[in-house]
Structures are given as structure tokens and as C-alpha cells.
TIDORO-699930 format. One record per atom (N, C-alpha, C, CB): z, y, x; residue in three letters. Coordinates in steps of 0.2 Angstrom, whole numbers, plus 2048, in hexadecimal, padded with zeros to 3 digits. Atoms other than C-alpha are relative to their C-alpha. Glycine has a CB too. Layout:
ZYXala;...
This chain:
8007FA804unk;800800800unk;800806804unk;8068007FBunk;8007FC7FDunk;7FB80F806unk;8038087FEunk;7FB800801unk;7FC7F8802unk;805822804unk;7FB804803unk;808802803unk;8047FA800unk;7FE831802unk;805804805unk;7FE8047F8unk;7FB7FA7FDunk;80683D811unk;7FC8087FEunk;8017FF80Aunk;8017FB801unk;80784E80Funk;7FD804808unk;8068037FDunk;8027FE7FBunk;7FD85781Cunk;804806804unk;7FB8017FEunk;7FE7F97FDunk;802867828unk;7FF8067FAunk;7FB802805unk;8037FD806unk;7F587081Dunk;8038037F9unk;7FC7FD7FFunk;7FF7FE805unk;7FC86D80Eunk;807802800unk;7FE7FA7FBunk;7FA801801unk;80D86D812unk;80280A803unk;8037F8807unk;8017F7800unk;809881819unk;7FD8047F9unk;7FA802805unk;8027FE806unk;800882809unk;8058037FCunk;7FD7FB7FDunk;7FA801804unk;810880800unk;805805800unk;8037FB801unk;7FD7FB7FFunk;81A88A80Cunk;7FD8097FEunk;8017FF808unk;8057F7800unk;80D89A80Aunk;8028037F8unk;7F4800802unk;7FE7FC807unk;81589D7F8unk;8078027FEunk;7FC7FC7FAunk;7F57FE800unk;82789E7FCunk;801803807unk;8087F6801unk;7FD7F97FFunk;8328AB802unk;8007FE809unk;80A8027FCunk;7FF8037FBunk;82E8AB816unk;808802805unk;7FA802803unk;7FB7FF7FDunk;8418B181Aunk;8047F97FDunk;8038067FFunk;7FA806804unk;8488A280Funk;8017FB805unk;7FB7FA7F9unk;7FF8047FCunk;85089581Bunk;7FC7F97FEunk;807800800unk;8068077FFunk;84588381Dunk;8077FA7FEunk;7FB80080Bunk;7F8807800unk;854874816unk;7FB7FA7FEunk;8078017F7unk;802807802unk;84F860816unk;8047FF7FAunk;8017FA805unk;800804805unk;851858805unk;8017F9802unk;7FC8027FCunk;8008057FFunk;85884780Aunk;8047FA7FDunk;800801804unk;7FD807803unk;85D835802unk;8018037F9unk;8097FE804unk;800800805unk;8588337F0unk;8077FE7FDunk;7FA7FC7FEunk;7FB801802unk;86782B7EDunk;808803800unk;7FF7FC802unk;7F97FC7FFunk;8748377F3unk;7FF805803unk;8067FE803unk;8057FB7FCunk;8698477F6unk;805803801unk;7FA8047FCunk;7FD7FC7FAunk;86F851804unk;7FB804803unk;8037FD806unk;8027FB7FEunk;86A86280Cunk;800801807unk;8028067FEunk;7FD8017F9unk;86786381Eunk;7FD806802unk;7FE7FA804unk;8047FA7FEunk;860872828unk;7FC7FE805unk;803806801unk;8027FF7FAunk;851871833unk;800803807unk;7FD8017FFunk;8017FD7F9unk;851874844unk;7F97FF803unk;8057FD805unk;8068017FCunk;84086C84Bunk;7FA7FE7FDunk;8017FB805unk;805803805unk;82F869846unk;7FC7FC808unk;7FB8067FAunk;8028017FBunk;82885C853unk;7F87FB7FFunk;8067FC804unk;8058037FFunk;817856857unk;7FE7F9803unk;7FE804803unk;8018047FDunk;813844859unk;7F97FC800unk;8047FC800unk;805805802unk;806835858unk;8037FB7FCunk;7FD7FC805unk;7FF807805unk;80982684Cunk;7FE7F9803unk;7FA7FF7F9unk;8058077FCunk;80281484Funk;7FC800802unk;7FE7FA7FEunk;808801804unk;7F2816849unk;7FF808806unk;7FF8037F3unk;8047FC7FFunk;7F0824857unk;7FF8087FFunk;7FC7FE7FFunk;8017F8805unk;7F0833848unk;806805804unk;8038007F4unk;7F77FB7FEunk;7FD84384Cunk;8028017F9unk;800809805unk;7FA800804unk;80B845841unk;804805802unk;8047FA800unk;7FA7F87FEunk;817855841unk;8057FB7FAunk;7FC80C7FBunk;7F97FF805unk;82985283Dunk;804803800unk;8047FD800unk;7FA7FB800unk;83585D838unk;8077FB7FFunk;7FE8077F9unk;7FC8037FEunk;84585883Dunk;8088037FEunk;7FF7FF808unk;7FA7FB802unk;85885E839unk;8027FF806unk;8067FF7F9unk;7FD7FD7F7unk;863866848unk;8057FB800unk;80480B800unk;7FA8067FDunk;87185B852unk;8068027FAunk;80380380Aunk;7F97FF802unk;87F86884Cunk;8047FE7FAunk;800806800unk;7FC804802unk;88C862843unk;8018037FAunk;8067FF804unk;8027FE806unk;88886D833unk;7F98027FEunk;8048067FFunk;806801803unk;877869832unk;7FF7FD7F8unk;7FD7FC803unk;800802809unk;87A85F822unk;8068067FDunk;8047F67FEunk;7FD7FB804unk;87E86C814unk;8037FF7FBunk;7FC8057FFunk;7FD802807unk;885863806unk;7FA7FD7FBunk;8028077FDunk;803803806unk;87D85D7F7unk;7FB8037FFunk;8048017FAunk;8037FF7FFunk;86E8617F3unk;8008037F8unk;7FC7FE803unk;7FD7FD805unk;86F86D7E3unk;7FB7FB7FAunk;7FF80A801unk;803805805unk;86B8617D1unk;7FB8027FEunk;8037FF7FAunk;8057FF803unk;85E86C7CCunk;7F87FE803unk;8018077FFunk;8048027FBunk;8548677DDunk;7FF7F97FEunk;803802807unk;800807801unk;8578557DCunk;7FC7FD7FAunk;8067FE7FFunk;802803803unk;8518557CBunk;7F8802801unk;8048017FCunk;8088007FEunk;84085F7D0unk;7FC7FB804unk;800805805unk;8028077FDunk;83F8507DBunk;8007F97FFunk;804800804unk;800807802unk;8418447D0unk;8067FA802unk;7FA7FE801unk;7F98077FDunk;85183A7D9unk;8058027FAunk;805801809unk;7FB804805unk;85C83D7CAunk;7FD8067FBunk;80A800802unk;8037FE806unk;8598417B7unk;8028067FDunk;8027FA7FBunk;7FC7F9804unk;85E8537AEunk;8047FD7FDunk;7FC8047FAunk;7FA803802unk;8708507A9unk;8028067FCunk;8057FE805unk;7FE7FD808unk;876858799unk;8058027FCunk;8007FB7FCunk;7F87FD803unk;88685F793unk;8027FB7F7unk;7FF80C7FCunk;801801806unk;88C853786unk;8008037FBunk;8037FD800unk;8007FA806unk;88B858773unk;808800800unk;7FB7FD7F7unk;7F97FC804unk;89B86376Cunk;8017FA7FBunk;7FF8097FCunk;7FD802804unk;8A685B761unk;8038047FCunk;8027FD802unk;7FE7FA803unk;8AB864753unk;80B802801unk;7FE7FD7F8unk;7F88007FFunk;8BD86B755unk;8057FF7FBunk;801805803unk;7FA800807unk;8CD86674Cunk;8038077FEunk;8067FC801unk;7FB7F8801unk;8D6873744unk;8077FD805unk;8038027F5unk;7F58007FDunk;8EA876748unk;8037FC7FBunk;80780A800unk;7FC805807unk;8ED86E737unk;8007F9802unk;7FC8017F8unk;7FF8057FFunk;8E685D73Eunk;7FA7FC7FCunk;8078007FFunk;808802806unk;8D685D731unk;7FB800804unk;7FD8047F9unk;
């Protein structure tokens, strides 16, 4: 099975319509999304020969930023819109 990667290109494509002072954060682990901050973006080869850029998060020891905020996660599809259960009507003081 083959994946579709995202290219340089497109991946500048993307950046050129957000705020260029905004800080650059990884979105990582569907299962227990975490924020990390970039530090590098590095140039390599693959098997196959192709190059490959990785962007990488930094050593320091507050690279990971916490949780990655629900509204993100859910843009991403790792977890579902969550809901405020419904109200229940309230009792009086009387106890009806």
C-alpha cells in the first residue's frame, strides 16, 4: 500500500496562508495528542534514493508543550467533537 506524502511544495503551499510570526508546533500521537515545538528541518535521502525533509522537535526539556488543544485534534480527526451533556430539568426547593 502506497501513501500519499506531502511534498515541500505543498507543505509551503499551506504555510504561505498563515500568520508568518505564528510559532511552527508538531501535532503528535493520535492517541494522546501532544504539542512539541520545532527546532530543525533536515534534509535527507530515503531507500529508494528520493530526498526527504524532516522537521524535527528540539532536545530541550520543554519541547513538548502539553496537550494538543481538542479543537486541533478534532480538525485532525484523532478524536470525535465532544458535547456538553443535555440539562436536566431542575427540581424545585419544594422537591417537585
Amino acid at each position: 500500500m502506497t501513501h500519499s506524502e506531502m511534498t515541500v511544495g505543498e507543505l509551503i503551499d499551506l504555510l504561505s496562508g498563515c500568520d508568518r510570526s505564528a510559532p511552527v508546533r508538531q501535532a503528535m500521537n493520535p492517541f494522546f495528542p501532544m504539542a512539541h515545538r520545532l527546532a530543525q528541518v533536515v534534509q535527507s535521502v530515503d531507500e529508494t534514493g528520493r530526498p526527504v525533509v524532516y522537521l524535527a522537535e528540539g532536545r530541550d526539556e520543554d519541547t513538548q508543550l502539553g496537550n494538543v488543544p481538542p479543537e486541533v485534534a478534532v480538525a485532525l480527526a484523532w478524536q470525535g467533537p465532544v458535547q456538553a451533556p443535555p440539562r436536566r430539568p431542575r427540581r424545585s426547593a419544594g422537591g417537585k
